[in-house]
N, C-alpha and C positions, 0 to 999 in steps of 0.2 A: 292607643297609648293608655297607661294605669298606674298609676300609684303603687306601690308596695311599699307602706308605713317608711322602710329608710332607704328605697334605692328605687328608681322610674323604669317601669318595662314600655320603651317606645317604638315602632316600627320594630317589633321582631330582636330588638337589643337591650338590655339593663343598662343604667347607665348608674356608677358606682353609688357614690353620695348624691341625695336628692336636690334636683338641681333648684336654686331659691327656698331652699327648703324654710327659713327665716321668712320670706313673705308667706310662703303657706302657712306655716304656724300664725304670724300675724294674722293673718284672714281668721284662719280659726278663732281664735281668742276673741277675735269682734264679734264674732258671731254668737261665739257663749256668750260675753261679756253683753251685749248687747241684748241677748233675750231674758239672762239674769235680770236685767233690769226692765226692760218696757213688760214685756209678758212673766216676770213674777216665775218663771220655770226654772226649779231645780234640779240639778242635773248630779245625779249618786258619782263622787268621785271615782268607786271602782268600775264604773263603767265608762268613765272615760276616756279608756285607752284603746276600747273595741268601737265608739264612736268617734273619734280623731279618726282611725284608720280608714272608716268608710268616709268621712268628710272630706279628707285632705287631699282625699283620689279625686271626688267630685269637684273640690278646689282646681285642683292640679287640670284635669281635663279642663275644667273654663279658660285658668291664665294662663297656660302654656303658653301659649301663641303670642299671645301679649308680653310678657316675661321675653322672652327670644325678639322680640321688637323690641322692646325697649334697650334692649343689651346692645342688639348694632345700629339701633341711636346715637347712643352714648360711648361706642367704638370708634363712628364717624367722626362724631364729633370732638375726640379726643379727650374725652373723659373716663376712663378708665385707669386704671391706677394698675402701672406693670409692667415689666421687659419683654414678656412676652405673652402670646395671646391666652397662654393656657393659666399664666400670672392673672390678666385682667379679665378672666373671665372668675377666676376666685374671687376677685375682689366686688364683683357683681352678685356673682350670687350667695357668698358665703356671707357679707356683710350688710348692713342696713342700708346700703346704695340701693337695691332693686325697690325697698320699700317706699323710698325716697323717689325713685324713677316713676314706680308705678304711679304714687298718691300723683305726683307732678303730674303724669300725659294722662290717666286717669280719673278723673277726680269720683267722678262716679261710681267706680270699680266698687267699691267697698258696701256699699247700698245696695245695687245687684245683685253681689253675692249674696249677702244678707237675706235678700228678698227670696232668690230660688233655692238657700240653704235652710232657713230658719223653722222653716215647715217640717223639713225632711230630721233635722236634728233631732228635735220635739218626738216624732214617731218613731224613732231609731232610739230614743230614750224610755220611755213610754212599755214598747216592744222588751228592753231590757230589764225595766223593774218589774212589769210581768213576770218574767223569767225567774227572776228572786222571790218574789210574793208568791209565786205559786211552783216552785222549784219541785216540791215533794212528787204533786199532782204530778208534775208533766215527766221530769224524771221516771217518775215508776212505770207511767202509760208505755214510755218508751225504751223502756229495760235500761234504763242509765241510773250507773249508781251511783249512789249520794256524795260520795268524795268526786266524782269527775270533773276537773275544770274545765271552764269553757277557755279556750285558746285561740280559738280566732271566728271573727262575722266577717259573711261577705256579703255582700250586695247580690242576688242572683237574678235579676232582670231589670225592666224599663221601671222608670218612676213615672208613679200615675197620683195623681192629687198629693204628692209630697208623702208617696208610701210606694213600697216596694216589696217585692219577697227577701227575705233573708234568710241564710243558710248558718246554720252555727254548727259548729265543729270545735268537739271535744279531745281533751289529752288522751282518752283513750280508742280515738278516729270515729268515733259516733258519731253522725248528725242528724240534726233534725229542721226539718224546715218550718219557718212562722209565711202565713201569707194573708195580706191584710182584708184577704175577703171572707165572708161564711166558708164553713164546710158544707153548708148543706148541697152543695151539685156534687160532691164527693159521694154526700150520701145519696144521692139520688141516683149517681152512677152505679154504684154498689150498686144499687137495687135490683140495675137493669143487669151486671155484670154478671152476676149472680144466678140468673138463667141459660148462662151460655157458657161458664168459665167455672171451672173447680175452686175449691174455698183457695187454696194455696194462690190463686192470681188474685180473687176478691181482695184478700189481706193485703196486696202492697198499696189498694187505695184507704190508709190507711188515716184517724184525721182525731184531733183533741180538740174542740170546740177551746177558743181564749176570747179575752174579754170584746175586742170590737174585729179580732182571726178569725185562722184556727193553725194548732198545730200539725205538720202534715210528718208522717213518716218519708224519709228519707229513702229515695229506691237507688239504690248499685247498680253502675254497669257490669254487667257481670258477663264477658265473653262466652264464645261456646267454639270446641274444636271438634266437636262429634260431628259428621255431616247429617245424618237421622237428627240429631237436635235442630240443627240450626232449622233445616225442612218444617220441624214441628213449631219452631218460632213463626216464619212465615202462614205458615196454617192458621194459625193464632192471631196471626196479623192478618190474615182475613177475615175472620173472625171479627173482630175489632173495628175494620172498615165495615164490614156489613152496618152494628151498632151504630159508629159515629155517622154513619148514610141517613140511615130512619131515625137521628135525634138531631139532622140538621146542623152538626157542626161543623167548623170550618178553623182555618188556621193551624191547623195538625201540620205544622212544618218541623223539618229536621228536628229544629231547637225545644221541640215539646212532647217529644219522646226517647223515652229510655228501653234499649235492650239488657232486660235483667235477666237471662238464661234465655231458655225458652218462650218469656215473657216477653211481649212487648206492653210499655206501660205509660199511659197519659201523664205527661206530670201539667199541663197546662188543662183545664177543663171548663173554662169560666166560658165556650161557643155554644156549649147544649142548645137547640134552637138556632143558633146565630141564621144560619140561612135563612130560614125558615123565615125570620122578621126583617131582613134583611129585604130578601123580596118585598115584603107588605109596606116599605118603606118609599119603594119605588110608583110610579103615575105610568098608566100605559097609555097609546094613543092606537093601538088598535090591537083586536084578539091574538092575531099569530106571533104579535111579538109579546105579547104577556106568555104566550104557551112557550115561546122559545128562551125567556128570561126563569121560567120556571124550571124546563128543562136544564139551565145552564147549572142554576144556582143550588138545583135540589139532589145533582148527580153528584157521583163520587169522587169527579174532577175536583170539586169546591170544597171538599175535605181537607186536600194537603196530601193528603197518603195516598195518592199515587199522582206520577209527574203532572204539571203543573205546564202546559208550554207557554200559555198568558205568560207568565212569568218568570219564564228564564233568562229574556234580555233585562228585566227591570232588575234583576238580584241577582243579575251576574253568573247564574247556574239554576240547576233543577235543586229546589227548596225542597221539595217533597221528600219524606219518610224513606224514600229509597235509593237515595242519593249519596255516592260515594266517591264521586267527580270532586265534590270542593264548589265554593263560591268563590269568582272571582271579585275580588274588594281592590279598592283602592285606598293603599293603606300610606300613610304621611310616614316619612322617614326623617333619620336626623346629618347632616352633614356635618361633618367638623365639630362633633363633641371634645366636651369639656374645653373650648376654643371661644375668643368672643366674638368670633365669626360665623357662629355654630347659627344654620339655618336650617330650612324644613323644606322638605318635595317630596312628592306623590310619587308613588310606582303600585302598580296594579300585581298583587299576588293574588295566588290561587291557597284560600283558606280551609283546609280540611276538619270536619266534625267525625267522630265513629262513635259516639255515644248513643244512636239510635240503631246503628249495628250491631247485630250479633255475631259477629265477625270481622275484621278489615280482612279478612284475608279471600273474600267473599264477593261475588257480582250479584246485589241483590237482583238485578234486573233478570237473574235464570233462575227465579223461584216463581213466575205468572202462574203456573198452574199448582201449585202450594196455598197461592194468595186466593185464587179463585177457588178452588175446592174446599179451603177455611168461609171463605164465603156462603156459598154453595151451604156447608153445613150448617150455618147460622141460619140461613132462610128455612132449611128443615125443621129446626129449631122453634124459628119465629111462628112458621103453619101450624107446628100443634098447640102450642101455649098460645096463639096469637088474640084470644079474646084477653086472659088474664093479664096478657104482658102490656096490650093496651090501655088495660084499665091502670093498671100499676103508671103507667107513663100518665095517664090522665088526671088521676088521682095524685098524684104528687108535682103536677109539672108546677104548683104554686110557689114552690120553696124553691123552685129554680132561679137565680139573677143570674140572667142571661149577657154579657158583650157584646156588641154589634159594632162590626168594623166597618165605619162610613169613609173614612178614608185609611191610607196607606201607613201605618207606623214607620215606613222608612222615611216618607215626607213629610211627618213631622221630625225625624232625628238628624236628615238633614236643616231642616229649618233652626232645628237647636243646636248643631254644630255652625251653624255660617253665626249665632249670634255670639259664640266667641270668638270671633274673627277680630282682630284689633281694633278693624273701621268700625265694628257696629259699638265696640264695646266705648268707643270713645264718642260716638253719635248716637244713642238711642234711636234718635229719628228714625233712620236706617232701618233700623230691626221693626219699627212700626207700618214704615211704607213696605218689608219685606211681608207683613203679616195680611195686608191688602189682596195681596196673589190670594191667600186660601178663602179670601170673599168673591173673587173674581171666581173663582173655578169652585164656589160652592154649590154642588147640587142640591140641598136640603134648604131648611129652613135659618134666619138668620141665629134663631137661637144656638144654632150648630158650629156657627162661626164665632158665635160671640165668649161660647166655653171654649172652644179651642186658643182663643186668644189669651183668655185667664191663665188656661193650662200652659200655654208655651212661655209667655211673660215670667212663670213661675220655676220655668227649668223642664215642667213637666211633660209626658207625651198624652194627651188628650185619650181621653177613652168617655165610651158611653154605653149604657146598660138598660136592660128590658127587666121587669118584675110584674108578673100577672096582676098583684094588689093594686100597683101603681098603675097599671094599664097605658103604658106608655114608655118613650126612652127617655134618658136623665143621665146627669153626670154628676160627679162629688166634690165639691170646691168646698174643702178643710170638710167639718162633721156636718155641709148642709147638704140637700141634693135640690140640683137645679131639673125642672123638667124641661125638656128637649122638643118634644113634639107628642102627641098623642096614635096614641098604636090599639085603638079598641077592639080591631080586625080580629087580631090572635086571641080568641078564645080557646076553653076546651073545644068546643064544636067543631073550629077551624083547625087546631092541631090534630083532630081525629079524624076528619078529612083530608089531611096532608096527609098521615100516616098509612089511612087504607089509599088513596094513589101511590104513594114510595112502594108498597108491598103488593102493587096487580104485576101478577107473572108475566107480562110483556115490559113493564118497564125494568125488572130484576134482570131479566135478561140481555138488557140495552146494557146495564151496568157492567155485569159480568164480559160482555161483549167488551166495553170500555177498559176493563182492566189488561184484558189483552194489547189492545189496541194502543195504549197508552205509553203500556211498558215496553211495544215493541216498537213504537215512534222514538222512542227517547233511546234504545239503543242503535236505532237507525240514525238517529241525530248525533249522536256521542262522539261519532269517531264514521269515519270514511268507510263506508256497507261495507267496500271491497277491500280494506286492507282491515275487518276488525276480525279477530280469533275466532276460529271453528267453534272452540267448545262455550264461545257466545253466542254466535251466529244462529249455533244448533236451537237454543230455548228460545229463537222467535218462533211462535206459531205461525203455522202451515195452515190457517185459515184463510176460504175463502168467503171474500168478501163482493160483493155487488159493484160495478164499475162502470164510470162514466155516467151516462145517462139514468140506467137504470138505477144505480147507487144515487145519484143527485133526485130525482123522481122520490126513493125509498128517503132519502132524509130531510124533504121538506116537513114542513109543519103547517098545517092550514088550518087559518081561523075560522071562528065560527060567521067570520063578518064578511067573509069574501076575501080577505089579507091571506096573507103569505111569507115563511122565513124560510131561513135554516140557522143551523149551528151544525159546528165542526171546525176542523182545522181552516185558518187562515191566515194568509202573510199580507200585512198591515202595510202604510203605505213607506211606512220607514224601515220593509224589508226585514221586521220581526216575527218569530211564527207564535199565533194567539190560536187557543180553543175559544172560542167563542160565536158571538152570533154573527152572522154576514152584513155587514155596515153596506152602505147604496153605490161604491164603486164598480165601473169595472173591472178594477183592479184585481179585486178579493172578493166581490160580494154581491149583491143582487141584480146591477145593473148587467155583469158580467154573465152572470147566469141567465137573463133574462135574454140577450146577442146569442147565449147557443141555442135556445130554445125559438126563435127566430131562424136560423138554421134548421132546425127539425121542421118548423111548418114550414118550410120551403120545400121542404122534401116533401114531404105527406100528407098537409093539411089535417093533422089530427085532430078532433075537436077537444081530450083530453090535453095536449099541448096549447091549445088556445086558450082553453081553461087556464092554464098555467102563467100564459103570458096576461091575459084580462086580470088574472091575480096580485101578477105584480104593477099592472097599470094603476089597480084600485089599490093597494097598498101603497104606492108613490104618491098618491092625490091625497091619502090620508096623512101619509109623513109631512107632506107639502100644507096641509092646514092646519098641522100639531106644529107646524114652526120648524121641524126639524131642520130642513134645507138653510136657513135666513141666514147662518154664518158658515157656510158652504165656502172652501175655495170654487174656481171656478172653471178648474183645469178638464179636458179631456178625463183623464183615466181614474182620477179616485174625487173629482165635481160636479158641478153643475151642468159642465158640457158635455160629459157623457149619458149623463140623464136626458138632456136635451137631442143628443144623434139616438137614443133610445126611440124617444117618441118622435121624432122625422120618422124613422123605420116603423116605427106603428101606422104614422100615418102615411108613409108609401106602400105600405103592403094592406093600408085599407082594413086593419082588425079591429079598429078603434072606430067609432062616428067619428065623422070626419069635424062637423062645425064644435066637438064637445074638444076632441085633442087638439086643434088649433087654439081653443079657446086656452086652453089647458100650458101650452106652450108659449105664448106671449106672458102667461104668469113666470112660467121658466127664467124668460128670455129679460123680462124687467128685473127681477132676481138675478140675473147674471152682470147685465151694464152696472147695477147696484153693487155687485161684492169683488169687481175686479182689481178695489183696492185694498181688499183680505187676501189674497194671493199670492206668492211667493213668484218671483221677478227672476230669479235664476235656477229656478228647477222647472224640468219640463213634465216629468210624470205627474207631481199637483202642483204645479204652477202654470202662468201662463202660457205656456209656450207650448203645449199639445191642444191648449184651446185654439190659439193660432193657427196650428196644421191645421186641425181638424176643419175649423172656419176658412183657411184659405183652400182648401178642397170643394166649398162649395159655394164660394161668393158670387160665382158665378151665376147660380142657379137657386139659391137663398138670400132674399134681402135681410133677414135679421143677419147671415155670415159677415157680410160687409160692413156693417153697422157695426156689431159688436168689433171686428178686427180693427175696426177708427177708434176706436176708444180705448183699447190695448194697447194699441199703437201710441197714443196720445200720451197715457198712463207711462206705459213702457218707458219713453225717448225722457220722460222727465226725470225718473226715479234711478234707471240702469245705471251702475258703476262698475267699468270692465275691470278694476284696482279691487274691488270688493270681489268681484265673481272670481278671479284668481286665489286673493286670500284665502276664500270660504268654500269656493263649492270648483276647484281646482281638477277636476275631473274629466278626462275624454270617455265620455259614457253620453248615448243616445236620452237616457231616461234624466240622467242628474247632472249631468256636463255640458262643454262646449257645445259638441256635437247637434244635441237637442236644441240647444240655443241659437246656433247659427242657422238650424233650418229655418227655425221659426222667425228669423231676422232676414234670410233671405226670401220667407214670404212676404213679412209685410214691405222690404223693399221693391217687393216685384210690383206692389200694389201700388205705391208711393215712395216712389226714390226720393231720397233723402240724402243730405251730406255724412249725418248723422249714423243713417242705417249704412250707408256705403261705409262707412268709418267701422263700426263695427263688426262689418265682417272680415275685413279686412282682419283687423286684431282678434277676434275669435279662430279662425285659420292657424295664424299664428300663436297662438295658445295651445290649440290642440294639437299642433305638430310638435311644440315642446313634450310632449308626450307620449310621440310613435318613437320606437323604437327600431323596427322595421319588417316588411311586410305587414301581417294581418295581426301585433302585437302593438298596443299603448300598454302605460302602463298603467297597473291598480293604485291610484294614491290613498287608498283606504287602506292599507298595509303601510307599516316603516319597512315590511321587507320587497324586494321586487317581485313582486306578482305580476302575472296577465291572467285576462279571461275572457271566454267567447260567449259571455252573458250578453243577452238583450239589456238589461240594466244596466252594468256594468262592465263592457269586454267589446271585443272585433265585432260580434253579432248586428247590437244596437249601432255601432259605429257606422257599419258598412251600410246598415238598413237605409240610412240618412243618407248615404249616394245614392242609395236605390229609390227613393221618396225625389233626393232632386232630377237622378235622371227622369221618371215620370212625370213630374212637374214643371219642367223647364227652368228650375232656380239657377242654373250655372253661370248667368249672366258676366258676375264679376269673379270669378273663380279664375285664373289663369291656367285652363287645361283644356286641350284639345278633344274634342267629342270620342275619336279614337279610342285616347287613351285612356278615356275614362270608362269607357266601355268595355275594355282589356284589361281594368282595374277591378271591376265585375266580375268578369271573367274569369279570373284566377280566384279569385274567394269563390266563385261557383266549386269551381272546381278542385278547392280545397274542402271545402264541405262535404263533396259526392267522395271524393276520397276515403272518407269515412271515421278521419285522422283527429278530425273534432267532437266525436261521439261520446257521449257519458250514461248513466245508468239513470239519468233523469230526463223524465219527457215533457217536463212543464215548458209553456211559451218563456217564461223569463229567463228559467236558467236551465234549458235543457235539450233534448235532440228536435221536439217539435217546433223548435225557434227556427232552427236550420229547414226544418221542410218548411214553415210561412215562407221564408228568406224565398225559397226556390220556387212554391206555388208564383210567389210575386215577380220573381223572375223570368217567370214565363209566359204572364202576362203580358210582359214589358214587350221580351226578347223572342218568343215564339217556342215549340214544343223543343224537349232536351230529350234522349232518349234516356242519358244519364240520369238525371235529374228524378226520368220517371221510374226508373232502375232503386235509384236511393230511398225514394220516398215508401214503395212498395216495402223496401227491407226492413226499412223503419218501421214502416204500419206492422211488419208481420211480426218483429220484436217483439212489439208491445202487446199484440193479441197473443203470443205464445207467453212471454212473463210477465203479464202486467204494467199496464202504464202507471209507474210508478211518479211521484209527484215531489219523493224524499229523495229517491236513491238508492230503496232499500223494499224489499218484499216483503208484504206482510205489514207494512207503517199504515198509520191512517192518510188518506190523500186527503188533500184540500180540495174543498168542493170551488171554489172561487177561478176566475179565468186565468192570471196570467203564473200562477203559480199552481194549477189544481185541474179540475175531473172538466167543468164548463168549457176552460178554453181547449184541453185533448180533443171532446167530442167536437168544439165549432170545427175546428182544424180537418176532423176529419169530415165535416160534412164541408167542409169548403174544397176538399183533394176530387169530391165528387160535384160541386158548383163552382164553380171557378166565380162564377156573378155575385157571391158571399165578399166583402171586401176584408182587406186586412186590419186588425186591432192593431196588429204590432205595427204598421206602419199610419196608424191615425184617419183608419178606412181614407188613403189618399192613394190606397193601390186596388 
């Protein structure tokens, strides 16, 4: 929602005359009047009517919400003056009633404003006598002639210490931008641009140093319908990414670039370095995860200009430079305008930008070998100048202030929208206890929290900056600078060591590899492989890539200490896919890789594979006395407990000394009784309830199994509310529903009957059967529309797994179904399976055909050889070695190295088709 001086653009509608438009002006006028007098600030009459315009938005956005409460306060309560609703909704906002309302449920309203406007007026003022005192200078710089009026300011971004960029536009459509930082990264840009780019791209960074700015030239979006141009823009835009690769910046999203022809052109520039210190910001606790944080932060993922998949659950869409999908937002709408019933609700659109295309009529994603061969030429480029171009970077990286994004600008601007919320704005309190959370979850030093509180109290979005003078990070609270924390690390010496690693021909060609890789994961992700357009289809590269084994082998990283990582693609435990490094589940991440590679020395005994697995023992011993584990849940598949059947399986197969990994494991295991009340009570993938399986699978023959399931148990029976798990986690799903939940209830009732536990299944049952439909369909409650699926997560797969877990296990106790027929219930999902009728173009264990052959290996165990069974699994295997075991959906995507979505659990699967004695992850090794 926005102000427009006399009419409110809200949810996507104008709404005529401005609604309370009289309390906004009131606000206003306090706020002049108010600094008129404490702070002695004069404010030029003729500039008055281009600072109302920017203020009264900023007004408007704070009281909205409060304004529309106060109205059906005073509607209930029958105070409104009218015959009809669209009468007393006049009489609310067009007269001194709302002002009346507000001072009354408000009292403090007017102070606040005060507070996060007064700063921002001053600079907005300031900015505009500039503009007069030095009219002649800046006019001529910018070819605006002397008679031009200025006609309207806007506001063009986030407010940072009570400044902002401002756009001015003139009567004859000229503009020019002021922005309240130096120009000097402009010029520094230039400098570098300047070797890789014709003068005609140089000139659009174009800049007028002003008194505490600078003025910046204004860059056009300027379309292109030539297909040879547009080709030549993306050329250019590799080009570009090369640059922004080896100067470490980052945050190059949609909104910070413009396609002006053939040009693509930074209009944000203030990250020069940002990675780069960003890293040095961070504490490691062992070598391969420093090489793998380097790896993360210093590639060309961390730029912005090319997809982003960290990031598309968090923002709704691919942010990245090549994005032409739209961000999905959740945008507040109005009901019943101009009514005094008129309220607000959310609905989630899809918001489209083309101001970074050179085209809408275009799928940036079919220009990867445009973007790469612009690349490509840049590093040509870079080898023959590359002594001068260094020094130039060295030589000037002084006059660079640098930004460093220590947390998310989105969570601060939710934090400044919930504090116009009517509750906060009537309890300060509120908005004080809400600012607690960013000390809770602060990774840095207190000094880091303590400005960001400044800054949000003020309206503002927190930012913080590096300057080689200063040797350190700071932030700007009004004309002081506060320092942050000390950064002595980044010297020249150390930026010239960053820079010859970014530029050794093996890591260039990682990169160049990644652009590929990137652009063809995100149009695999876009839209369904098998239903998207041929002449899309066609610009995925036909590259091959290393697989399974070998590909997971090829992307580790190994420390100089004995450690061990990865990075790549992974799906997180809330089922989002993240580039980044392998976290210790074996969900997605190290524990799971480490279960296949246990697999392999079963087969071979390799000593390179032992290597492997010794690596990640001594890299878990190290995470384990860096603290990492200590707020661990303590589930099976992304906790404690899988760590823990980890090293049982080191110490059954004897790879570990036996008195160091016992020793090693009771640290585990006190760690675990310890955090089973951090744990989530109604999920079973990280929550309790696959710690359960997994421990009631071996209580028999594990004293710590027994132990820990009494205290689960104990925890459990106190905490569990079947009224809650309905509400909230309403799901027939093995991983996140009933299903998983009722196993884990019917173990610990096998162990200890209870009235309690008998109680519970009982209504668990009936829950989940609110939800079948019939046959081998429940249904998806994560849709409003009806969905089914034969996900292991979510679908029939994981569903049916949990009969096949109780038939092995003998839970059917209180089940009311004859052994028969439950058998014959098996039976038919076998035999829907082998049908081949539930087959997709993904072979991962969660959501894909290798779920179905686990399903059947464990079938067989149970029920004896199938010949069917062994018919399907064969056709399967040989799929995927004639196309690829794909992990997306789609050939040619990058795969996920992690087990139950990725390359880890493909190859355990297939070494388990040849050991049947390998037990199942997907059923909590209870088969």
């Amino acid at each position: 929602m926005y102000l427009i001086y006399d009419k409110i653009y809200f949810g996507g509608k104008y709404m005529g005359k401005r609604f309370c438009g009289v309390y906004i002006d009131h606000i206003f006028e306090f706020i002049i009047s108010t600094l008129q007098k404490n702070k002695n600030v004069n404010i030029n009459s003729n500039n008055i009517i281009y600072l109302k315009r920017i203020i009264e938005k900023e007004i408007f956005q704070k009281v909205f919400k409060s304004l529309v409460y106060c109205m059906n306060v005073k509607r209930l309560d029958g105070e409104l003056i009218g015959n009809t609703p669209e009468e007393r909704y006049l009489y609310f906002s067009e007269t001194e009633q709302c002002i009346n309302v507000m001072n009354e449920t408000f009292p403090n309203m007017k102070e606040q404003l005060y507070t996060e406007l007064a700063g921002k007026c001053i600079y907005i003022s300031e900015i505009l006598n500039e503009l007069q005192l030095d009219k002649e200078k800046i006019y001529h710089y910018f070819f605006i002639s002397d008679d031009d009026i200025l006609v309207e300011l806007k506001n063009g971004g986030d407010w940072h210490n009570d400044k902002c960029v401002l756009i001015f536009k003139f009567e004859s459509g000229k503009k020019i931008v002021y922005k309240p930082t130096r120009g000097d990264n402009i010029t520094f840009l230039k400098g570098i641009m300047a070797y890789f780019f014709e003068n005609e791209y140089v000139d659009k960074y174009d800049t007028l140093a002003g008194t505490k700015g600078a003025w910046i030239k204004f860059v056009e979006h300027i379309e292109l319908k030539d297909e040879y141009k547009i080709k030549e823009f993306y050329y250019n835009y590799g080009k570009l990414l090369f640059i922004a690769y080896i100067l470490g910046m980052n945050d190059l999203h949609y909104e910070n670039l413009i396609a002006c022809g053939k040009y693509p052109v930074i209009t944000d520039v203030e990250t020069i370095f940002s990675s780069y210190l960003f890293f040095e910001t961070h504490e490691f606790n062992y070598n391969a995860q420093y090489k793998a944080v380097r790896k993360l932060l210093y590639g060309i993922m961390a730029t912005g200009m090319v997809p982003i998949f960290s990031m598309t659950e968090y923002f709704g869409g691919d942010v990245s430079c090549l994005s032409n999908k739209g961000i999905k937002v959740q945008i507040e709408k109005l009901k019943n305008e101009y009514r005094d019933d008129m309220y607000i609700y959310s609905e989630y659109e899809i918001i489209r930008e083309y101001k970074h295309l050179p085209s809408r009529n275009v799928e940036p994603m079919c220009f990867s070998n445009q973007i790469a061969e612009g690349f490509k030429e840049a590093m040509d480029i870079f080898n023959k100048i590359k002594v001068e171009l260094i020094n130039y970077i060295l030589d000037n990286m002084e006059i660079v202030e640098s930004r460093i994004i220590l947390n998310m600008t989105k969570g601060y601007s939710k934090i400044l929208r919930i504090k116009s919320d009517p509750r906060y704005r009537n309890n300060p309190n509120l908005f004080e206890r809400l600012l607690i959370t960013l000390k809770q979850n602060n990774q840095f030093n207190n000094n880091v929290y303590e400005h960001e509180v400044k800054e949000l109290r003020r309206g503002n979005i927190p930012s913080f900056y590096w300057k080689k003078e200063i040797n350190g990070v700071y932030g700007y609270l009004n004309d002081k600078l506060e320092r942050i924390t000390d950064l002595q690390v980044f010297t020249t010496e150390r930026l010239h060591q960053i820079i010859q690693y970014q530029t050794m021909n093996s890591v260039l060609v990682e990169q160049i590899q990644l652009i590929f890789d990137s652009i063809n994961t995100n149009i695999a992700l876009g839209i369904e492989y098998k239903n998207l357009d041929q002449s899309i289809k066609k610009y995925m590269t036909d590259h091959k890539s290393p697989l399974l084994l070998e590909n997971i082998n090829k992307t580790c990283i190994d420390g100089n200490d004995g450690t061990i990582s990865w990075i790549g693609l992974m799906v997180n435990d809330k089922e989002q896919l993240e580039y980044a490094i392998l976290d210790w589940s074996i969900y997605s991440g190290i524990i799971g890789v480490g279960y296949m590679y246990l697999s392999e020395y079963d087969k071979n005994k390799s000593p390179q594979i032992k290597e492997k697995i010794n690596r990640i023992y001594y890299t878990i011993v190290k995470a384990f006395n860096a603290g990492v584990f200590d707020t661990y849940d303590i589930s099976y598949f992304c906790g404690l407990t899988g760590i823990y059947a980890f090293l049982v399986q080191l110490k059954e197969k004897n790879i570990i000394d036996t008195y160091e990994i016992e020793y090693f494991i009771e640290k585990i295991v006190f760690l675990i009784k310890n955090n089973i009340s951090k744990t989530s009570i109604y999920d079973t993938l990280s929550g309790i309830h696959s710690a359960v399986i997994y421990y009631y699978g071996r209580y028999k023959i594990d004293d710590n199994a027994g132990k820990i399931i009494s205290l689960i148990r104990d925890f459990f029976e106190k905490k569990f509310e079947i009224d809650l798990m309905r509400k909230n986690f309403n799901f027939a799903s093995f991983a996140h529903g009933y299903s998983g939940v009722l196993t884990s209830v019917m173990c610990m009732h096998k162990i200890k009957k209870t009235i309690k536990t008998k109680s519970l299944i009982s209504e668990l049952v009936k829950a989940e059967e609110t939800l079948h439909v019939n046959n081998f369909l429940w249904k998806d409650m994560r849709s409003n529309e009806q969905k089914y699926s034969h996900y292991w997560c979510h679908g029939s797969l994981g569903i049916m797994y949990s009969r096949l877990i109780w038939k092995n296990l003998n839970l059917t106790d209180e089940l009311n179904i004859g052994e028969s027929n439950f058998t014959m219930i098996l039976e038919q999902y076998k035999k829907q399976i082998t049908s081949g009728v539930l087959d997709s173009q993904n072979y991962s264990l969660c959501h894909g055909n290798f779920a179905f052959v686990d399903f059947l290996i464990s079938y067989m165990k149970i029920f004896g050889y199938d010949q069917k069974i062994s018919d399907y699994i064969s056709k399967i295997k040989n799929k995927g070695e004639k196309y690829g075991y794909s992990c997306i959906g789609a050939p040619g995507a990058i795969n996920s190295i992690g087990y139950m979505v990725g390359e880890a659990g493909i190859q355990y699967l297939l070494n388990r088709i040849e050991n049947l004695n390998n037990p199942s992850i997907l059923s909590i090794e209870t088969i």
